[in-house]
C-alpha positions in Angstrom: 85.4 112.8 109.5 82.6 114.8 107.8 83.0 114.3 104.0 81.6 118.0 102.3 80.6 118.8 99.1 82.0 121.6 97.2 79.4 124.3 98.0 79.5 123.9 101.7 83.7 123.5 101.7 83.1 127.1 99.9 80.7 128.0 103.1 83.4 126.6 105.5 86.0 128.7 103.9 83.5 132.1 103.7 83.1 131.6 107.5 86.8 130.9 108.7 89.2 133.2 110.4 92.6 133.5 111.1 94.0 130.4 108.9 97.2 128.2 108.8 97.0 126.8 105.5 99.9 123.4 105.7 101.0 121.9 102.1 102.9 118.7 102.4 107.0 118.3 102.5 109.4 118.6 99.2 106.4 120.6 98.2 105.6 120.4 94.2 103.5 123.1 91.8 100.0 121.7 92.7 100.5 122.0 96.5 102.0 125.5 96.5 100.1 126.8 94.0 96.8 125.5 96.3 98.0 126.9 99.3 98.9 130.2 98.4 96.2 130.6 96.0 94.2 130.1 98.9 96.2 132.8 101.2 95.6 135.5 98.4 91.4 134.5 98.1 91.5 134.2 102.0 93.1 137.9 102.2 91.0 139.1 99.5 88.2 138.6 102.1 89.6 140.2 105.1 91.0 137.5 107.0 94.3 136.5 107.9 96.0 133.6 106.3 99.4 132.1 106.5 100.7 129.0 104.5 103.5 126.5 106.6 105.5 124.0 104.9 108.3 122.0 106.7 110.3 122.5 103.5 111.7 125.3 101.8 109.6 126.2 98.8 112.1 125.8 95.4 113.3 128.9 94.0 111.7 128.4 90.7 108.1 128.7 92.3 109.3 131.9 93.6 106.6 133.7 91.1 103.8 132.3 93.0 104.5 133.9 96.7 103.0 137.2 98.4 105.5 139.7 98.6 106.2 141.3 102.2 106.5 139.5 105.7 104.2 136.9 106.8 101.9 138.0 109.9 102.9 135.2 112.6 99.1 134.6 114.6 97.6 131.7 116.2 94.9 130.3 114.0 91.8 129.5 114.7 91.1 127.3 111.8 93.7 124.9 109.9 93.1 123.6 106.9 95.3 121.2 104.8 95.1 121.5 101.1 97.2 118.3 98.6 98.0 116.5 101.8 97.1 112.9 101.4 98.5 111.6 104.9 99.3 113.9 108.3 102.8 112.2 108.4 103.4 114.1 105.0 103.3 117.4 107.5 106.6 116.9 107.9 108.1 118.2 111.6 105.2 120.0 111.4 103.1 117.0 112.5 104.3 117.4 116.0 102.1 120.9 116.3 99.3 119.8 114.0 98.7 116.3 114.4 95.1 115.9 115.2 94.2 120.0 114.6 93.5 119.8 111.4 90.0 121.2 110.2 89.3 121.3 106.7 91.0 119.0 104.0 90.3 119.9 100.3 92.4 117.2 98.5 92.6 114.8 95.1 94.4 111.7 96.5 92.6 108.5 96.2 94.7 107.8 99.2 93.6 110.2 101.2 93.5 109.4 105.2 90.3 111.4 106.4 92.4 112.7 109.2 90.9 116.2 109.1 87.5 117.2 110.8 86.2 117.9 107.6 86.9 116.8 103.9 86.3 117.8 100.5 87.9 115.2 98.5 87.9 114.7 94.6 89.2 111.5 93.8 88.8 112.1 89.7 90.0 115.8 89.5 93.6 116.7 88.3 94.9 118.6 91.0 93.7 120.1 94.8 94.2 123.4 92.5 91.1 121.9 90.0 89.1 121.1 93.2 89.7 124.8 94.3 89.0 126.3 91.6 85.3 125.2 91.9 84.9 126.2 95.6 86.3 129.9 94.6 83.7 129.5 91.9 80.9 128.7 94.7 82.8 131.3 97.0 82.0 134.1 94.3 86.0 135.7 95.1 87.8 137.6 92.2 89.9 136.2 90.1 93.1 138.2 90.3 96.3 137.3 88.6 98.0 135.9 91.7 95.2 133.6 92.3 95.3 132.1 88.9 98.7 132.1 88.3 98.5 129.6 91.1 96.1 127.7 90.1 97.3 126.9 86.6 100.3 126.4 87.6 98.8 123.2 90.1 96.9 121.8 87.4 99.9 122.3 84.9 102.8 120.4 87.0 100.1 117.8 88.3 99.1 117.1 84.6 102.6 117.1 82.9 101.5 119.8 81.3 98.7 118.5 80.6 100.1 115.5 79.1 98.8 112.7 81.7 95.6 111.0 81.5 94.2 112.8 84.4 93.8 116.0 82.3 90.1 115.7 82.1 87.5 117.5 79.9 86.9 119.5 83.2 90.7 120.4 83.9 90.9 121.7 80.1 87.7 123.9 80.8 89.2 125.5 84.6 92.2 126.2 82.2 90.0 127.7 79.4 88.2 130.0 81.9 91.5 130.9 84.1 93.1 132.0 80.8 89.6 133.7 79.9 89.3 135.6 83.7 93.6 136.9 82.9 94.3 136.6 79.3 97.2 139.0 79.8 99.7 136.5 81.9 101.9 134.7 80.3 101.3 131.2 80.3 103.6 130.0 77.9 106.2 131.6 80.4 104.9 129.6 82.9 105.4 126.4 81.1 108.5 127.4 80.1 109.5 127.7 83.8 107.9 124.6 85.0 108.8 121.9 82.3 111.7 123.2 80.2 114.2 125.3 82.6 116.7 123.3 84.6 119.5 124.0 86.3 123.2 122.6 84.7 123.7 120.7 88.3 120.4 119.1 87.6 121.2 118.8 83.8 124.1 116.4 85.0 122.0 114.2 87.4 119.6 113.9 84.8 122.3 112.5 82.5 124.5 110.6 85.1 120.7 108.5 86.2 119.6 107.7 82.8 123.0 106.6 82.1 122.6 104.0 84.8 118.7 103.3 84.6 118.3 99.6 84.9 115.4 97.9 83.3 113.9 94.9 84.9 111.0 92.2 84.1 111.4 92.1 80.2 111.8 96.3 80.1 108.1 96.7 81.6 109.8 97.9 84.6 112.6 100.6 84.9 114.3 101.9 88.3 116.4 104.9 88.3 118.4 105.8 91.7 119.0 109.7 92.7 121.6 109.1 95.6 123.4 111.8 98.1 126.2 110.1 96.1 124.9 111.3 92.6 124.2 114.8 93.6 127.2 115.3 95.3 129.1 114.1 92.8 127.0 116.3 90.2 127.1 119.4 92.3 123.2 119.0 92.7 120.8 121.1 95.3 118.1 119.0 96.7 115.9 121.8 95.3 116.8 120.8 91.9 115.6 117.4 92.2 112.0 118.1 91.8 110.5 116.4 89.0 112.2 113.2 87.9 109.4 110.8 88.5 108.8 111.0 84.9 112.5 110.4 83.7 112.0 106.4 84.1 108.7 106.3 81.6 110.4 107.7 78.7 111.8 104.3 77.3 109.7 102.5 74.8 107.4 99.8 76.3 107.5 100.7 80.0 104.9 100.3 82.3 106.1 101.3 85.4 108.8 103.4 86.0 110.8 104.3 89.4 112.6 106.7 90.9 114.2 105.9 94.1 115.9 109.6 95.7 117.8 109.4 98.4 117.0 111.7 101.5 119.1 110.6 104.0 121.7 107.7 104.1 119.5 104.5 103.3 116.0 106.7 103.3 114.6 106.5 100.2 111.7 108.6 98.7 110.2 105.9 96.6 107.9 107.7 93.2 106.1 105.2 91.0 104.2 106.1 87.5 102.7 104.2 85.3 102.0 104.3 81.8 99.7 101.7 81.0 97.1 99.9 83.3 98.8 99.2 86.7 97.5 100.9 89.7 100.8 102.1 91.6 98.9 103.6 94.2 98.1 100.0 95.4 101.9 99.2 95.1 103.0 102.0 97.4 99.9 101.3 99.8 101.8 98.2 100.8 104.7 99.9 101.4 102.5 102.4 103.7 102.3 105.0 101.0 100.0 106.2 98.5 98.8 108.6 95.7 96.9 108.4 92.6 96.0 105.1 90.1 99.0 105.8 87.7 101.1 108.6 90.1 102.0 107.5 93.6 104.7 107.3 96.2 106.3 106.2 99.3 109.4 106.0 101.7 111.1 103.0 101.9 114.8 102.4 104.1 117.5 100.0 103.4 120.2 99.1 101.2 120.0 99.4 97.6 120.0 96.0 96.7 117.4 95.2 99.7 115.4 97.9 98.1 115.2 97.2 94.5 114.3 93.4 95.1 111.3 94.4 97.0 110.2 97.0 94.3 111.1 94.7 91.9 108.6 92.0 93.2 106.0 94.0 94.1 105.6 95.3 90.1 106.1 91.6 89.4 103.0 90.9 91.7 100.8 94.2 90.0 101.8 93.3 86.8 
């Protein structure tokens, strides 16, 4: 694995042709905003691009996709963009296992499974890290392209709420908003952090109403089962987001949302709000992510599964 810096991931990018762009499953703002931005600057210079995700991408990010049919070609290069792990490819693993060629990605966590990596460790979002190579690339700005790319650094920020909203990721913003001052980011945030659907209005409500809080309060676990949104009339695509519901009581540290995919699969997101590296905490559970935002898949029963959480926060804390 050959580890690039910006300027030649922007040479590497210049010189590809005929790209499958892959974003990672239950895709979020920050991975679909990185892939398809990169469609629209890939298109913008002649080439053909097409962006797979094993998932369906949630209505509400509807805003951000091309309009009209995706060509179907065989692609010459792949390139991975917000994709920590190839297991996070989904089915897709099976055709791109081992193909991948570039990786441009922000994930301490990050497996160097692609030929080639541009990786950022410290930046906000893959859409802060792309930003700089279509700066090095020299590309226009058009309003699809940043509409994507704020709306990465926005949902991988919390609105730029979360500590790893940088001095830098403030001054991408500044500059997107300077390069299309006529979209309507307010809208966007609007869309993003404030809209919600009543079915997910009712999860929301029937998990905090049963959000447990373990080890003196510093820890709280919150459990979205196929129970719960069945009983709630919930879409899986509704479900996006919650990691940040278990944070919101006073004098939590960590805070867990375990979301049923399958009977006794669990999708496991950590956060943290003070010190405690949850990446670590997932790594032993063969996951991974960022310091304070991070994530895993853990089976079993419930009760299996929260003493296991439950002891390794004890252990990190």
């Amino acid at each position: 694995m050959n580890r690039l810096t910006v300027e030649e991931m922007a040479a590497r990018f210049l010189a590809c042709e005929d790209v499958h762009i892959l974003i990672h499953q239950a895709p979020d703002g920050d991975c679909i905003g990185a892939g398809y931005s990169l469609q629209a600057v890939l298109r913008q210079l002649g080439k053909r691009a097409q962006v797979l995700c094993c998932d369906p991408i949630p209505p509400r990010f509807g805003f951000l996709l091309p309009e009209g049919e995706e060509e179907t070609f065989e692609p010459q290069t792949v390139i991975a963009v917000d994709v920590a792990d190839e297991k996070l490819f989904g089915r897709l693993a099976d055709t791109y296992g081992g193909r991948v060629d570039l990786c441009v990605d922000h994930h301490i966590s990050n497996k160097g499974y692609a030929k080639a990596l541009l990786l950022e460790s410290d930046a906000s979002a893959a859409c802060e890290v792309l930003y700089k190579v279509y700066r090095a690339m020299g590309v226009t700005f058009t309003e699809p392209i940043v509409k994507c790319l704020y709306t990465g650094m926005a949902t991988d920020t919390g609105c730029f709420k979360f500590s790893n909203a940088s001095a830098s990721t403030h001054r991408a913003v500044a500059d997107l908003m300077d390069l299309c001052p006529d979209i309507r980011y307010d809208l966007i945030n609007r869309a993003m952090f404030d809209v919600k659907s009543p079915g997910r209005l009712r999860a929301e409500m029937a998990m905090l109403s049963h959000m447990e809080y373990h080890l003196d309060g510093r820890l709280t676990l919150i459990w979205a089962t196929i129970d719960v949104m069945h009983e709630n009339d919930v879409d899986e695509k509704d479900m996006e987001g919650l990691a940040n519901l278990p944070l919101a009581p006073e004098g939590v540290e960590v805070g867990v949302t375990m979301r049923e995919r399958e009977p006794g699969v669990f999708k496991v997101s950590m956060r943290a709000a003070g010190d405690v590296d949850v990446s670590a905490i997932c790594q032993t559970f063969g996951g991974g992510g960022h310091v304070k935002a991070a994530g895993c898949l853990l089976e079993g029963t419930q009760d299996d599964l929260r003493d296991r959480v439950i002891a390794a926060v004890r252990s990190a804390l």
